[in-house]
N, C-alpha and C positions, 0 to 999 in steps of 0.2 A: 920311358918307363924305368928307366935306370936308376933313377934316383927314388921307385917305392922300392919295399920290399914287395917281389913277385908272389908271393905267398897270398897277400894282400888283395891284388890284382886278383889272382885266381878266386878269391872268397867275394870281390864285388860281384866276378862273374856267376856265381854261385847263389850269389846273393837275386840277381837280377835271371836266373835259372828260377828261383823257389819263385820270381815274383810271378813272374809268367805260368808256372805249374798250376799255382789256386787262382790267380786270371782265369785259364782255362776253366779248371774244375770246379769254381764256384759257381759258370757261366749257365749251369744248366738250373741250380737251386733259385736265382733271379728267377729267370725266366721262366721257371716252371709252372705257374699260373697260367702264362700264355700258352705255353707247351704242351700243358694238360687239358687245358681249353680248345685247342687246334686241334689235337691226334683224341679227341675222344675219351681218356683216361680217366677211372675213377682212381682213391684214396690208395687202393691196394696194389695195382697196377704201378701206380707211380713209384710206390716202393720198393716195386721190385727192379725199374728203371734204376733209382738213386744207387741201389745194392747192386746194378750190372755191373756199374764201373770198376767196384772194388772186386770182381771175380778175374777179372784181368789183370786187373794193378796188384791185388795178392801173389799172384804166382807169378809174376815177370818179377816181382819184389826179391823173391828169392835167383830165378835166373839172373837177372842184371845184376847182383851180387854174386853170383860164382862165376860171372861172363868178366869181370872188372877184375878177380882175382887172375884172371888167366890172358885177356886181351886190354885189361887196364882202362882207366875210368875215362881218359879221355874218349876212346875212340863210342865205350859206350855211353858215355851220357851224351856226346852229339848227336850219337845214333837214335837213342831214346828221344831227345828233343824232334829231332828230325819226322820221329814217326806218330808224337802226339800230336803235335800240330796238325799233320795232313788228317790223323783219326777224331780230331776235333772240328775239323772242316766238315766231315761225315757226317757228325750231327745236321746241320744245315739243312741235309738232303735228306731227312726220314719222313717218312709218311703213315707209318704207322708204328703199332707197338713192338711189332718184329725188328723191322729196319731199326728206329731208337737204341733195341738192347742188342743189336750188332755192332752200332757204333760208336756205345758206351761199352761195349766190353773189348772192341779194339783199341778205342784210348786209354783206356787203362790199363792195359798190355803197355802202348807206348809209353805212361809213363811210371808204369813198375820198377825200372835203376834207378830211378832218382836220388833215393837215400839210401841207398849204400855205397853209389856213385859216389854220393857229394862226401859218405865218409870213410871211402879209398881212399880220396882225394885229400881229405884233411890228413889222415895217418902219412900218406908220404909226401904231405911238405911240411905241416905244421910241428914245430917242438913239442916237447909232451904239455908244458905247464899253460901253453897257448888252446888245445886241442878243445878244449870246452868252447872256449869263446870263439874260435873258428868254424864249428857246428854252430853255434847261437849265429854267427853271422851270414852263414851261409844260408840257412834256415828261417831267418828273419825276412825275406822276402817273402814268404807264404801269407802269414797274414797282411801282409800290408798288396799284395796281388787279390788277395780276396775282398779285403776294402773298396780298393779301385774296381775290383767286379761289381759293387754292387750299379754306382749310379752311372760305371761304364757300359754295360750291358745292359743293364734298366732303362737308361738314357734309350742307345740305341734301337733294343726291341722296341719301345716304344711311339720313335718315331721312325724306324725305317723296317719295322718286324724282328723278331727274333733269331731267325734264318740267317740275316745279316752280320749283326752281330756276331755268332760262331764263325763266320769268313772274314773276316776284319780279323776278330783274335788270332786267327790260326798266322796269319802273316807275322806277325810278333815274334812267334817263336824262331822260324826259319830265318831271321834276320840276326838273331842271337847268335845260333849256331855256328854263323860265318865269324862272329868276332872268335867265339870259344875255338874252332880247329887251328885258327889263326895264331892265337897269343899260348892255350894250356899244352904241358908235358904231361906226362905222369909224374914224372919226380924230378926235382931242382938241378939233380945233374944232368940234365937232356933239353935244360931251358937254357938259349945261350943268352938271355937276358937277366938270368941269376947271379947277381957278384957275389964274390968269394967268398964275404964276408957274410953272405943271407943263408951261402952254402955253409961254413962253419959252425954260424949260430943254430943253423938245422942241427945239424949232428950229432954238437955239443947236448942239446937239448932232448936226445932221443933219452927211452927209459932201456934201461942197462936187460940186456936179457941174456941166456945162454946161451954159448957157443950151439951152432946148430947140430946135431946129435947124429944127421944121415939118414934120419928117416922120416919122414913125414908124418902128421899124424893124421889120423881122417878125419871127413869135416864131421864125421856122425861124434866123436869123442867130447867135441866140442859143445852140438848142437845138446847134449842133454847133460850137459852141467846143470843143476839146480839153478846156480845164478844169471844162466844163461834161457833158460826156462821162466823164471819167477820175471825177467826182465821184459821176455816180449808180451807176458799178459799184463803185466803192469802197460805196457805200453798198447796192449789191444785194450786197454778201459780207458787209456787218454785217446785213443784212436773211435771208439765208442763216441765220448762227449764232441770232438772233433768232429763227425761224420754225421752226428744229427744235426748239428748247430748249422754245419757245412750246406747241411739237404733240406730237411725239416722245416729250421727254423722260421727260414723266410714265409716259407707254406703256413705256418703258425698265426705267425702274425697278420697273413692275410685273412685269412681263414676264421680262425678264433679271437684276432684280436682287430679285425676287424682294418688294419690298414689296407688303405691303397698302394697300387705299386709304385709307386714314385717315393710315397712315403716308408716304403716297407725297405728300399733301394735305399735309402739314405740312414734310415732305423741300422741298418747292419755296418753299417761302415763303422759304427761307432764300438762295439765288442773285438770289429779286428783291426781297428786301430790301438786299443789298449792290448791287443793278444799278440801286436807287432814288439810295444814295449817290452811285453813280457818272457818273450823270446829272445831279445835280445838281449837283456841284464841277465837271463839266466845262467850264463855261459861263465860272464864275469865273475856271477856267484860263487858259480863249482870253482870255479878257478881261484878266487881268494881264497874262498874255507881250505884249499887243497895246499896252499902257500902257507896259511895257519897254521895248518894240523900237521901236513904231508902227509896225509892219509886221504888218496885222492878219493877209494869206496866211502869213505866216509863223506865226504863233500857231496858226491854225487846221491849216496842215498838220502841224507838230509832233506836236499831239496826236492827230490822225487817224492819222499813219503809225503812230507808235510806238502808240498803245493798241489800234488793229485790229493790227497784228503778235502784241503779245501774248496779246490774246482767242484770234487764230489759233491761237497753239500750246497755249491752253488747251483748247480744243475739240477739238484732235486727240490730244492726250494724254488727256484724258478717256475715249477706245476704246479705253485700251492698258490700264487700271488695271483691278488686281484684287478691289479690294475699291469696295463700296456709298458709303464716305466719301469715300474718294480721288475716285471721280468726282464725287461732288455740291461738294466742294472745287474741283478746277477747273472744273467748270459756273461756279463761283463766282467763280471769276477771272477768266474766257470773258468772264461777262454783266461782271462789273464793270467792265471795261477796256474791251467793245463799247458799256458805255452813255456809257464818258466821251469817245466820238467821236459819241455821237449831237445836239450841238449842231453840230457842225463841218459837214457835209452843208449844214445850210441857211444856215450861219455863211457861207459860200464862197458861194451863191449872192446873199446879204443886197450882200456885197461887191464883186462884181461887175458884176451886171446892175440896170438901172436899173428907177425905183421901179413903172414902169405895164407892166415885164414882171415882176416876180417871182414874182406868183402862178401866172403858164402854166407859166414855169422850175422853179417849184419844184415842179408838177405832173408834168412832165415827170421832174424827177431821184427824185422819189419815186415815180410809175410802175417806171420803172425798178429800183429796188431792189426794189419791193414783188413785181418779176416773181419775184422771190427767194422769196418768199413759196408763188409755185408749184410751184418748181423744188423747194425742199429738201424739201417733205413727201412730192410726188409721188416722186423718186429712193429715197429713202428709205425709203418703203414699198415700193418693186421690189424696191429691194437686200434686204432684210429677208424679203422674200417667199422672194428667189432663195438667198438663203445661210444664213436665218434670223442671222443675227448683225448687228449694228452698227457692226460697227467701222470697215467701209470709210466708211460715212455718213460717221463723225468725223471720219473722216481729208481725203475728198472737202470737204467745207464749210469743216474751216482753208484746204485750198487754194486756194479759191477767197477768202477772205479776204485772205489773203497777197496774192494777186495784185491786188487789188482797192487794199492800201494802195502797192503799188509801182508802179500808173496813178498816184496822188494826188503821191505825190514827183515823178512826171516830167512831168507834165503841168500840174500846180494853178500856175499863174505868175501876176503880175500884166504882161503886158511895157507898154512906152509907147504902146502904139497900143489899151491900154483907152478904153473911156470914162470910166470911173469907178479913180480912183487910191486904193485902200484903203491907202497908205501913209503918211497920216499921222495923228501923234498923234490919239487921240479928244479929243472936245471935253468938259471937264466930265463929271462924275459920270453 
């Protein structure tokens, strides 16, 4: 390994960390047809299953980002790996609706550090002008893990049950974990596989900040900055689109548009295979515009307002159309243009707050969205319950997007009284 950059190395692993996270967590929206079908479950119930997960995974979101400030991302994100795996194994063994929201809301606990994990991780090894594209890369295994869920889990429920499947996945993770204690540091000085010259280019690359002052600040000074604020409901309405697409969707299409599940298993691969592309050019984007301009808020908000705007209207248009294509086409624009703001969120936080608050901050703004998490399944299954139709869902979720990217325009600023001036040029590659 001498011969990558370790930085690199660390972002494959990251990379193949996000695959495995939506592997998991897409594993229950496949299969919930059989799920709901075996435990008995009507429309509203199951909603409130999908919304378990995210009562866990919201508030370890913020834990496992003030656990990573203080005990560092390695040791928590193997930890966190460690313990979704075995809480995704839990699924397997439910029998009713009790048992299910026990161990949908343990696994979502386990995998609550993931993102702020993965952007501790990027902050202390990547350069500043790199940072975008290192979140995009690390983060591009989500969709492309939720892809493979579909006709991996489909497949298997199908021929060997459900049950199966969830114990199968859970091995996956636990085998990861062995490479990740193995090969990641926390920072390039503590990696004896880092040459001097990867350490240099780190350094040179970092963004110029104050001498430290002797005092710390608290994380609460932070957490309610306006930009800091406007940033995680922006990102609790791409967590919104995210979380119904995620749950929902598949139920949709059996349900109302009438697919079978083998077909409905293959119908999704195709939104998060374009929402893998889109994740991953996002990162590049911020990062040229920020090489352009050297105004890295500017980069980052560009692509947040405008691409959450258009997910918006693809997701509300999606409950208008008539035919089975038409909606999976814009789902497909929805997720493609939701995933190319999903570097931005933590891009703004990278940006602004300094280097020994990031991980609470980015606990905190991803808490926050992932509340989304609870809000769209739960609603959703009421509405569905109370009207049987879906279409208000659609329509309620872009709105709440919309609004979400028109906080980020008015709020995201750099003014002079930062501490940290993301406005200039990045240093080097």
């Amino acid at each position: 390994m001498m011969g990558l950059r370790m930085r690199w190395v660390l972002g494959a692993l990251m990379f193949l960390a996000g695959m495995i996270n939506y592997l998991d967590r897409s594993a229950l929206g496949v299969a919930a047809p059989l799920v709901r079908a075996d435990l008995h479950l009507d429309a509203a119930q199951l909603g409130i299953v999908f919304s378990s997960f995210s009562f866990g995974y919201a508030i370890f979101c913020f834990v496992g980002g003030y656990a990573s400030d203080h005990y560092g991302p390695r040791r928590v994100l193997g930890v966190s790996m460690v313990l979704w795996s075995v809480f995704c194994g839990f699924t397997a063994g439910a029998w009713n609706l009790t048992s299910l929201l026990i161990a949908r809301i343990l696994f979502g606990m386990g995998e609550g550090p993931i993102g702020s994990t993965f952007n501790k991780t990027v902050r202390n090894w990547f350069p500043h002008g790199q940072q975008a594209t290192a979140v995009s890369v690390g983060n591009a295994g989500t969709p492309l893990g939720a892809a493979v869920s579909g006709p991996v889990v489909g497949l298997l429920a199908l021929n060997f049950g459900w049950r199966v499947a969830f114990v199968i996945i859970t091995l996956i993770g636990l085998v990861w974990t062995i490479a990740w204690f193995a090969i990641a540091t926390d920072h390039p000085s503590e990696n004896p596989r880092v040459s001097p010259e990867e350490l240099a280019e780190f350094e040179a690359g970092q963004k110029t900040q104050p001498p430290p002052s002797g005092t710390r600040k608290p994380l609460g000074e932070f957490l309610m900055r306006p930009a800091i604020l406007a940033t995680a409901f922006a990102f609790f309405g791409y967590s919104c689109i995210l979380f119904f697409f995620l749950t929902w969707f598949p139920t949709y299409l059996v349900s109302a548009r009438h697919l079978s599940l083998a077909s409905m298993s293959f119908a999704t691969m195709i939104p998060w295979l374009v929402g893998f592309v889109g994740l991953l050019v996002g990162g590049p984007v911020c990062d040229l515009i920020f090489r352009l301009t050297g105004n890295a808020i500017l980069a980052r908000k560009l692509v947040l307002v405008v691409c959450l705007l258009v997910a918006a209207a693809g997701i509300a248009m999606a409950g208008t159309v008539e035919t089975v294509t038409a909606a999976i086409t814009l789902m497909t624009v929805s997720v493609f243009f939701m995933y190319m703001t999903g570097n931005t969120y933590w891009a703004i936080v990278l940006d602004t707050v300094e280097q020994d608050r990031v991980g609470g901050v980015s606990g905190f703004v991803h808490f926050i969205a992932n509340c989304g998490g609870i809000v769209a399944p739960l609603v959703t299954g009421f509405i569905v319950q109370a009207t049987g139709s879906f279409y208000a869902a659609f329509m309620l979720i872009g709105a709440v997007a919309v609004l979400g990217a028109a906080g980020v325009a008015v709020f995201v600023r750099a003014p002079a009284s930062d501490p940290i001036r993301p406005m200039l040029r990045p240093a080097g590659g």
